[in-house]
C-alpha positions as CSV (number, residue, x, y, z in Angstrom):
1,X,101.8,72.7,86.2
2,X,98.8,74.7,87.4
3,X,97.6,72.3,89.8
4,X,101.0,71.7,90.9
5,X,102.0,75.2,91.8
6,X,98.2,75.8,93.2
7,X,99.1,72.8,95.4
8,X,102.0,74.6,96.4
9,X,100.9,77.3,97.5
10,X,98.2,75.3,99.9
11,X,101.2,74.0,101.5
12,X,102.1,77.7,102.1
13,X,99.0,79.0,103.5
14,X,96.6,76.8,103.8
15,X,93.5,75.3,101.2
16,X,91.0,77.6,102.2
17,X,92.9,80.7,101.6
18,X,93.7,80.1,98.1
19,X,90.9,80.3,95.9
20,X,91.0,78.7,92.3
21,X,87.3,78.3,91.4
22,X,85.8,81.3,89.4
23,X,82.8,82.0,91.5
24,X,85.3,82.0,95.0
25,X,88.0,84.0,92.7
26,X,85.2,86.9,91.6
27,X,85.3,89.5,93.9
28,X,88.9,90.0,93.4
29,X,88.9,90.2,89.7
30,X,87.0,92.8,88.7
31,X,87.9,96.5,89.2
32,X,86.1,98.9,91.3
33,X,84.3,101.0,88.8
34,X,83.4,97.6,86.7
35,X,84.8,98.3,83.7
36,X,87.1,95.3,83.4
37,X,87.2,92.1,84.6
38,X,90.6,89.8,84.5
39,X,91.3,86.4,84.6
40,X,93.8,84.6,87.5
41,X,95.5,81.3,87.9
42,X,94.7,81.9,91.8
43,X,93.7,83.9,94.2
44,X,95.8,84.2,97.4
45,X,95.2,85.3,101.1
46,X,98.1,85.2,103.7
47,X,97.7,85.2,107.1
48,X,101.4,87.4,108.1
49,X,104.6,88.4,105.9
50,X,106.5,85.1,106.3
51,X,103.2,83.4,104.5
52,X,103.8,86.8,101.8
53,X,107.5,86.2,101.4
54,X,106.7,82.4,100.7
55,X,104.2,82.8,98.1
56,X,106.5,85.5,96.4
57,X,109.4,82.8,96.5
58,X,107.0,80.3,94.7
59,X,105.8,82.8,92.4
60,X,109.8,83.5,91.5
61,X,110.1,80.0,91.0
62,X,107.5,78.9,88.8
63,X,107.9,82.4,86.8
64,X,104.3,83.2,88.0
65,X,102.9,86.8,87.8
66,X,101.9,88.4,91.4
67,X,99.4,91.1,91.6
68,X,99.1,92.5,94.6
69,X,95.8,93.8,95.9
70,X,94.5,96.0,98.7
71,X,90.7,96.9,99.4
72,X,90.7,97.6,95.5
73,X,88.8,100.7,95.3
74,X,92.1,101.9,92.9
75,X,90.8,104.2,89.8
76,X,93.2,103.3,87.0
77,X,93.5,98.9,86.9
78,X,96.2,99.0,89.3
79,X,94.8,96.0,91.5
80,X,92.8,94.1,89.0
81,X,94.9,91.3,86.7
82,X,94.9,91.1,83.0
83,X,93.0,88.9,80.3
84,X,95.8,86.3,79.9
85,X,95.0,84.5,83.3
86,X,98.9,83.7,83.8
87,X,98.9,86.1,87.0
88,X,97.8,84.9,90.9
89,X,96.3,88.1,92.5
90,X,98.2,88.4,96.5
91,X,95.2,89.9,98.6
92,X,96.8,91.2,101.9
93,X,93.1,92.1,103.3
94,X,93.7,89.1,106.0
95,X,96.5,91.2,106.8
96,X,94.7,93.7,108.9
97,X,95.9,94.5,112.1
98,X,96.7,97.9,114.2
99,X,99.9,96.9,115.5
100,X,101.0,99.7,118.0
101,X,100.5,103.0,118.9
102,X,102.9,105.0,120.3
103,X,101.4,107.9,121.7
104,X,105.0,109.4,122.7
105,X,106.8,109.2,119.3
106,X,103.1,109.9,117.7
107,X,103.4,106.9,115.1
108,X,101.4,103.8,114.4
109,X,102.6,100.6,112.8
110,X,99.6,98.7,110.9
111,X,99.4,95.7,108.8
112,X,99.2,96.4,105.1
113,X,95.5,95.3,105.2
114,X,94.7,97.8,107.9
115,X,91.4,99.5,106.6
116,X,92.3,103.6,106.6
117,X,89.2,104.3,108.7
118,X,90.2,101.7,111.2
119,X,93.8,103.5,111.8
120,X,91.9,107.0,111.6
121,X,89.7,105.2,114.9
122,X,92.9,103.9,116.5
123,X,94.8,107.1,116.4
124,X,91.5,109.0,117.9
125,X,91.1,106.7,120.5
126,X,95.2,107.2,121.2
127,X,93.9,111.2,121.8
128,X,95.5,111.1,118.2
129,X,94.8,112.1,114.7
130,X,95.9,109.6,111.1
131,X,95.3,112.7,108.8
132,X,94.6,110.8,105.4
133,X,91.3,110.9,104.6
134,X,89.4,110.4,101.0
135,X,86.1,109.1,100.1
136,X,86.8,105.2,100.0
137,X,88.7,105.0,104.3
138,X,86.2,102.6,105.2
139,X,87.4,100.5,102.5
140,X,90.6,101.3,101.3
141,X,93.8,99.9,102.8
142,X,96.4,101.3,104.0
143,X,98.7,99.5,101.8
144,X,96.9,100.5,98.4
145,X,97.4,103.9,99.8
146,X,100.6,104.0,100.1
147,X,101.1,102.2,96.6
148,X,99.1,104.8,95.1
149,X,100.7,107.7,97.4
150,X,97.3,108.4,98.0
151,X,96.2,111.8,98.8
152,X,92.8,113.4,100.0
153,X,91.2,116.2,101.3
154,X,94.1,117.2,104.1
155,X,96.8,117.4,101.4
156,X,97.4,121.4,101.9
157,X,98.0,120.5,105.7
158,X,99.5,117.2,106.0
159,X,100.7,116.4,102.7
160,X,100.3,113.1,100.6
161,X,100.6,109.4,102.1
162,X,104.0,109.8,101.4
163,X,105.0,112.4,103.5
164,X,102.9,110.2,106.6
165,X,105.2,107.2,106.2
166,X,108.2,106.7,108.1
167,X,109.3,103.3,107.3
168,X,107.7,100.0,105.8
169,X,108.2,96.9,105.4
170,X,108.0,94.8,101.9
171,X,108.3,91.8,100.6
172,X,110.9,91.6,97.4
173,X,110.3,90.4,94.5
174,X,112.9,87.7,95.4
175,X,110.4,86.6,98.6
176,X,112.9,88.3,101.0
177,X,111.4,90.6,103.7
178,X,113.1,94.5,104.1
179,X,112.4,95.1,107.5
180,X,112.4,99.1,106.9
181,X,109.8,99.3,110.1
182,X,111.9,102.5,111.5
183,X,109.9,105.0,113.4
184,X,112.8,107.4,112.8
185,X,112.5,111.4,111.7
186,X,115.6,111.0,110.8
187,X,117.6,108.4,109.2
188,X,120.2,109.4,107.0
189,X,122.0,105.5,106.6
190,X,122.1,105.4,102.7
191,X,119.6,105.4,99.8
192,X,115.8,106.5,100.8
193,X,114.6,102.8,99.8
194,X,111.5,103.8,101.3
195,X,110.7,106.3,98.6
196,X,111.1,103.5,96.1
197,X,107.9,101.7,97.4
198,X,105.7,104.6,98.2
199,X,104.0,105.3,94.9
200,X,105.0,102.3,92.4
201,X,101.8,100.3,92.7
202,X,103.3,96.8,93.6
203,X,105.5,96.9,90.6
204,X,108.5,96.7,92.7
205,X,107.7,94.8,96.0
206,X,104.8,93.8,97.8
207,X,104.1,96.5,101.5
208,X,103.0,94.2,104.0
209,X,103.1,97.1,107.2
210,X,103.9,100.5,107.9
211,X,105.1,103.2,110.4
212,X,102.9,106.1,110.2
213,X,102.8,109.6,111.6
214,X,100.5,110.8,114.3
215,X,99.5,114.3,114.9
216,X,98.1,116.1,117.8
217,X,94.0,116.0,117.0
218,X,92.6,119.7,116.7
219,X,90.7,121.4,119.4
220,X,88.2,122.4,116.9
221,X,87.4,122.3,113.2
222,X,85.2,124.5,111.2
223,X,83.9,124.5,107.8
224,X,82.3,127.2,104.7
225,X,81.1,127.2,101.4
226,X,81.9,130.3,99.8
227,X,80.5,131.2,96.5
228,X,82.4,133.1,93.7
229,X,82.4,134.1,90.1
230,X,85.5,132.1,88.6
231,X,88.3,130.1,89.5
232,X,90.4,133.0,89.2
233,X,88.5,134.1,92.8
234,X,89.2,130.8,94.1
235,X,93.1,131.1,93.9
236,X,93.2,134.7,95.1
237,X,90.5,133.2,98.2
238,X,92.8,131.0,98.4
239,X,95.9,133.0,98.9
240,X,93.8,135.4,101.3
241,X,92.7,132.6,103.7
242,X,96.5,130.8,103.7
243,X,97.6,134.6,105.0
244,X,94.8,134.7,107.2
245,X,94.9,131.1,108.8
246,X,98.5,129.8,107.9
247,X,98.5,126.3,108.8
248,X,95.3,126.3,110.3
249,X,93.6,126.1,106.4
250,X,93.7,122.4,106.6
251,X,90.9,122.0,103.3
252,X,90.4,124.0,100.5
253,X,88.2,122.1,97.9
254,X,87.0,123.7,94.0
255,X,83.4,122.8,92.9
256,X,81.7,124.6,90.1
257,X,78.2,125.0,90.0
258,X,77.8,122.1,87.8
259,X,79.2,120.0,89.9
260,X,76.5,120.8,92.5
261,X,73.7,121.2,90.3
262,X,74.5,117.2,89.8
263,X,74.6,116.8,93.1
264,X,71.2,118.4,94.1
265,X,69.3,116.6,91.1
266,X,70.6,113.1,92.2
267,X,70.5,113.7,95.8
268,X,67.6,116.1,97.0
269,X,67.9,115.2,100.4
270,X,71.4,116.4,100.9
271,X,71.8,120.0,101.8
272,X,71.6,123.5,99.1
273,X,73.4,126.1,100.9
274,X,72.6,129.1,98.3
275,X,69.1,130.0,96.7
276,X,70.9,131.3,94.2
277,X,73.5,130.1,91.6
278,X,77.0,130.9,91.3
279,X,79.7,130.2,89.1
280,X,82.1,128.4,91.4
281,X,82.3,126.7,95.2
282,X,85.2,126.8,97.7
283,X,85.2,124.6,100.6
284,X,87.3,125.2,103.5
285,X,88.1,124.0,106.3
286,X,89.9,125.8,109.2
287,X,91.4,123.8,112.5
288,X,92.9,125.2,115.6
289,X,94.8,123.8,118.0
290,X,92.8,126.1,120.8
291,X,89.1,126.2,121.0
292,X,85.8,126.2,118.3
293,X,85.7,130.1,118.7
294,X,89.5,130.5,118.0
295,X,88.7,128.5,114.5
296,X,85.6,130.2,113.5
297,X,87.2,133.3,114.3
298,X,90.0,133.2,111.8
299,X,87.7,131.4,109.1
300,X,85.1,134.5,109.7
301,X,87.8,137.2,109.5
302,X,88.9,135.5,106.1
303,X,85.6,135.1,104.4
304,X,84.9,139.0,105.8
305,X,87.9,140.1,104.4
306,X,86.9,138.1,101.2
307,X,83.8,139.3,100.5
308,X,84.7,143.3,101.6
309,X,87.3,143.3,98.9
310,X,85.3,141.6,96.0
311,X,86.7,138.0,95.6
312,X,83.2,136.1,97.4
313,X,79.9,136.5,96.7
314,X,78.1,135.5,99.8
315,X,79.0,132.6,102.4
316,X,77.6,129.8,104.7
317,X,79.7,129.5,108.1
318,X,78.9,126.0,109.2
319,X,77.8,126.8,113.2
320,X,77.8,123.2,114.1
321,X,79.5,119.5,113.8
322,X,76.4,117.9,111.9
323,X,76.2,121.5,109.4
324,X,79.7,120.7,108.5
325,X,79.1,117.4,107.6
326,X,76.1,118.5,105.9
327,X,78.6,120.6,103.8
328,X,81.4,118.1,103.1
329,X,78.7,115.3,102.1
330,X,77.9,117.5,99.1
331,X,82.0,117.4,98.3
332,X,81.9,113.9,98.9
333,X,78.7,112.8,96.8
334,X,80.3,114.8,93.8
335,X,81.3,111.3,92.2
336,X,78.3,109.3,93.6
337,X,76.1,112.0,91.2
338,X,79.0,111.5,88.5
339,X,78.2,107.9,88.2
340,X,74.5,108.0,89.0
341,X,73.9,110.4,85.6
342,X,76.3,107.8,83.6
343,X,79.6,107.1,82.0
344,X,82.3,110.3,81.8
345,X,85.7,110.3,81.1
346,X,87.6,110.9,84.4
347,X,90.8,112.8,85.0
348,X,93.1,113.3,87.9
349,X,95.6,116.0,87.4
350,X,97.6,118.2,89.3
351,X,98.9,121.6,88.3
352,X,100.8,124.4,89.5
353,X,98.4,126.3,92.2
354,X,98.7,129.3,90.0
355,X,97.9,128.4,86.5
356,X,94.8,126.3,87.2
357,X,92.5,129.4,86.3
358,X,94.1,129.7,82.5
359,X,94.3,125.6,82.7
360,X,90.8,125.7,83.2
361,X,89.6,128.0,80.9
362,X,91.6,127.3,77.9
363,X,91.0,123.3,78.4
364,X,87.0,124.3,78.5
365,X,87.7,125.8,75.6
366,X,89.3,122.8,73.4
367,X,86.5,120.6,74.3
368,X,84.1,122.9,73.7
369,X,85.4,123.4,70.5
370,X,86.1,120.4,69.0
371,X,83.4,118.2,71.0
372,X,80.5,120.2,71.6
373,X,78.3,117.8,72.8
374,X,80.2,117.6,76.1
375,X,80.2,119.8,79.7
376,X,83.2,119.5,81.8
377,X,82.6,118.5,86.1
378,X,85.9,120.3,87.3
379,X,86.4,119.9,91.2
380,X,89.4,119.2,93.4
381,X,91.7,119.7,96.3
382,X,92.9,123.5,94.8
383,X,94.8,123.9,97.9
384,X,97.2,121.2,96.9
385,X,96.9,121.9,92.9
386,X,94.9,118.5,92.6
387,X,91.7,118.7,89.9
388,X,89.2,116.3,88.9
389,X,88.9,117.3,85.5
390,X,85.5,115.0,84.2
391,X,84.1,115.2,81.0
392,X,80.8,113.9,80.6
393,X,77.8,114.3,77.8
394,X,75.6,116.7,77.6
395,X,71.9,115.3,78.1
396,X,70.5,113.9,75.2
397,X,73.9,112.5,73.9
398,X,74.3,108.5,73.8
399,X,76.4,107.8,76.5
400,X,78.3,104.7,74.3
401,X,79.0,107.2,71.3
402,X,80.1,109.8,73.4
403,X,82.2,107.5,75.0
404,X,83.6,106.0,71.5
405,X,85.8,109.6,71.8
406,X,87.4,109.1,74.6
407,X,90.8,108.8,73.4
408,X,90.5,112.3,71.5
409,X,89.3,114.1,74.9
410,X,92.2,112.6,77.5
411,X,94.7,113.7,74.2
412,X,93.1,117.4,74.7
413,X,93.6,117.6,78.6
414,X,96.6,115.7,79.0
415,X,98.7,117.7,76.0
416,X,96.9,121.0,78.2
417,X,97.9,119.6,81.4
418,X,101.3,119.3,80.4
419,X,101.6,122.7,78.5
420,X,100.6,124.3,81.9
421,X,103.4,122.4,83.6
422,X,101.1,120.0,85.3
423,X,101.0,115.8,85.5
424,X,98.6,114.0,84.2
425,X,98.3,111.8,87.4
426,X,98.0,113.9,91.0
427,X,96.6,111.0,93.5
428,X,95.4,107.8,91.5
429,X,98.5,106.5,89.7
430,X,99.1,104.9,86.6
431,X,97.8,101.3,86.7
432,X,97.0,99.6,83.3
433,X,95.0,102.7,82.5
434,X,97.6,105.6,81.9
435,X,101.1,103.2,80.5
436,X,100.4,104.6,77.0
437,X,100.0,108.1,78.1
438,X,102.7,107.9,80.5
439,X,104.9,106.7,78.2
440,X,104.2,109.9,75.4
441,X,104.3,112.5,78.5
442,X,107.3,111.3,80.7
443,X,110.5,112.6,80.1
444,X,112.8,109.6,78.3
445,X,115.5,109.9,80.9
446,X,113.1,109.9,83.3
447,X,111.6,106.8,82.2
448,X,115.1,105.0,81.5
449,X,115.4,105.3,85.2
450,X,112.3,103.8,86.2
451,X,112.8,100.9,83.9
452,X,116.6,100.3,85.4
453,X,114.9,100.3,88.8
454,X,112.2,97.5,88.0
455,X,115.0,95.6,86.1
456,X,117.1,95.4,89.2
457,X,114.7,94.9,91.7
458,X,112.6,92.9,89.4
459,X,114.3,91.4,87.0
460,X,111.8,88.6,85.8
461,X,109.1,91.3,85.6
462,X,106.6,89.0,88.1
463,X,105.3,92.1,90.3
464,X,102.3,93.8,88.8
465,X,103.4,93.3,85.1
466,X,101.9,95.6,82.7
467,X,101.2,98.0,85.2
468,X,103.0,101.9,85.0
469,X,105.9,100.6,82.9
């Protein structure tokens, strides 16, 4: 059976794109972070969506389970397969192509395998600007993104992947093709099929390309650190800086002082804005659509305001292209530090923009109390309500037995995330990691529905079993 359906699948696309041997079938089965490693019956690697649509119709056939996978930096075992080795894992990264830019309607149509950083160049050599930006574009597809509804440090201007798609296209999990490619504003013709795709981690179809929007690229772009005494400042800095900028605030990050006291240990080289300490960080960045003095203007008239009315301490304007870098590279290398010091438990929540002060405080609280031997890394996209909520061990506590409470610790934040009206996943999805917890914090109607769509659009369950539902 396995060699027949292996055989079959040659016939589809070719014996060097389908890997069976385990050394050859490696790199795809093990996820980014290396915490698990899968087994598969294959690993496959089209060429175009016809060659997609195929393999899907063999799968369907044989009652084979696809995973689909992107560049597979994914946080939560969306990409990677399970133990069993029933599953063939569908790599689109072959699938990589800019397709067209349209510099009139400002939209792009990519390949699924597009890398993000390749479409961020394409748009900028179009005079153009792909907004979506995160730590893993020069690895991440654009497909993974938009199965995750990836989001990023432009969220507060430009909204999640989601709101950057116009149409797709997606193989079913029948092997037909949707050709959904409309580069449309507005299409009201039915059901927002779209929408289904966007978001539900290959569970429902396989994207194989995209329409995306473009954006005029800004004149100018500057950046500050601003140091305060609590999160509380953050939010009302926050608030201040909206007022003063509007839609020109395209960044608004949260770091605490942990977070860059990590930073600074594990990478000295990179820059240390303040001599002294402070309780919390907000990056921002401001953009204009007019000139480098227009932006600094409006980000110094916020940070003055700021710190004349109490809610900064002190401030670093960034007065050139390579200090601003200097600055986000400290945001960015937040994680790097994370995993350089050892094993924490991760979390990605979002939360109403205005309880994430109390969320903070009284979720410090819990762990502090009933796990002593742990510090919390908090940072995150405030602007958009998105917080990396960490925990990690305290030095001199074993990193294994730490991690042996695990369980305990996401109960704590997830039952606080929710009681402060919040989600317990903001930008990395569900995968294999969150199903239980999803299952114990999603509303039962809400679920019912979910299941009804994967039954009817998936009725053999072949598309990313065991993942979300």
């Amino acid at each position: 059976m396995t060699d027949e359906f292996v055989g079959r699948c040659r016939s589809i696309v070719g014996a060097p794109w389908v890997l069976a041997d385990a050394p050859a079938m490696a790199p795809y089965l093990t996820d980014w972070r290396g915490r698990f490693t899968g087994r598969a019956r294959a690993v496959l690697l089209p060429a175009d969506t016809q060659e997609v649509a195929q393999l899907v119709a063999a799968c369907a056939a044989a009652r084979v389970p696809i995973v689909p996978q992107g560049g597979r930096t994914g946080l939560v075992l969306g990409s990677v397969p399970d133990a069993s080795g029933e599953a063939v894992v569908l790599s689109l990264r072959r699938m990589n192509r800019i397709l067209e830019v349209d510099p009139t309607n400002r939209t792009i149509l990519v390949q699924a395998g597009a890398i993000l950083q390749e479409i961020q160049d394409a748009a900028s050599n179009a005079g153009l600007l792909f907004p979506l930006s995160l730590a893993a574009e020069g690895s991440c597809t654009i497909g993974g993104n938009l199965s995750t509804n990836a989001g990023g440090t432009a969220v507060l201007r430009y909204g999640n992947t989601r709101e950057l798609c116009l149409g797709l296209e997606v193989v079913t999990p029948r092997g037909e093709v949707w050709d959904g490619l409309r580069a449309l504003r507005k299409d009201n013709t039915g059901y927002a099929l779209r929408e289904l795709f966007v978001g539900a981690e290959g569970t429902l179809g396989i994207i194989t390309a995209a329409v995306l929007k473009l954006y005029p690229q800004p004149k100018a772009s500057t950046t500050a650190l601003v140091a305060m005494d609590s999160p509380a400042r953050a939010l009302s800095l926050l608030s201040l800086m909206q007022d003063v900028c509007g839609p020109s605030l395209t960044a608004y990050e949260l770091m605490s002082d942990f977070c860059l006291r990590l930073v600074a240990h594990h990478f000295p080289h990179l820059p240390r804005p303040f001599a002294a300490t402070h309780a919390q960080y907000a990056l921002l960045e401001v953009s204009s659509s007019e000139s480098e003095e227009h932006a600094i203007r409006l980000l110094e008239s916020g940070i003055e305001a700021a710190l004349e009315g109490g809610l900064a301490i002190d401030a670093v304007v960034a007065m050139s292209t390579a200090q601003s870098g200097g600055l986000w590279q400290v945001r960015e290398h937040i994680s790097l530090a994370q995993a350089a010091a050892g094993k924490n438990i991760k979390h990605d929540v979002s939360l109403p923009i205005s309880r994430i002060a109390d969320f903070i405080a009284t979720t410090d609280a819990r762990l502090a109390e009933a796990f002593p031997g742990c510090q919390v890394v908090c940072f995150g996209h405030l602007g958009d309500g998105n917080l990396h909520y960490n925990v990690a061990p305290m030095e001199g506590v074993a990193h294994e037995a730490f991690l042996a409470n695990q369980e305990a610790i996401n109960r704590i934040v997830h039952d606080s995330v929710v009681a402060f009206d919040g989600s317990i996943s903001a930008e990395h999805g569900i995968g294999a990691l969150k199903v239980d917890d999803l299952k114990r914090y999603k509303d039962p109607v809400e679920l019912n529905m979910m299941r009804a769509i994967k039954a009817a659009l998936d009725p053999l369950g072949i598309m990313n079993p065991g993942k979300i539902l």
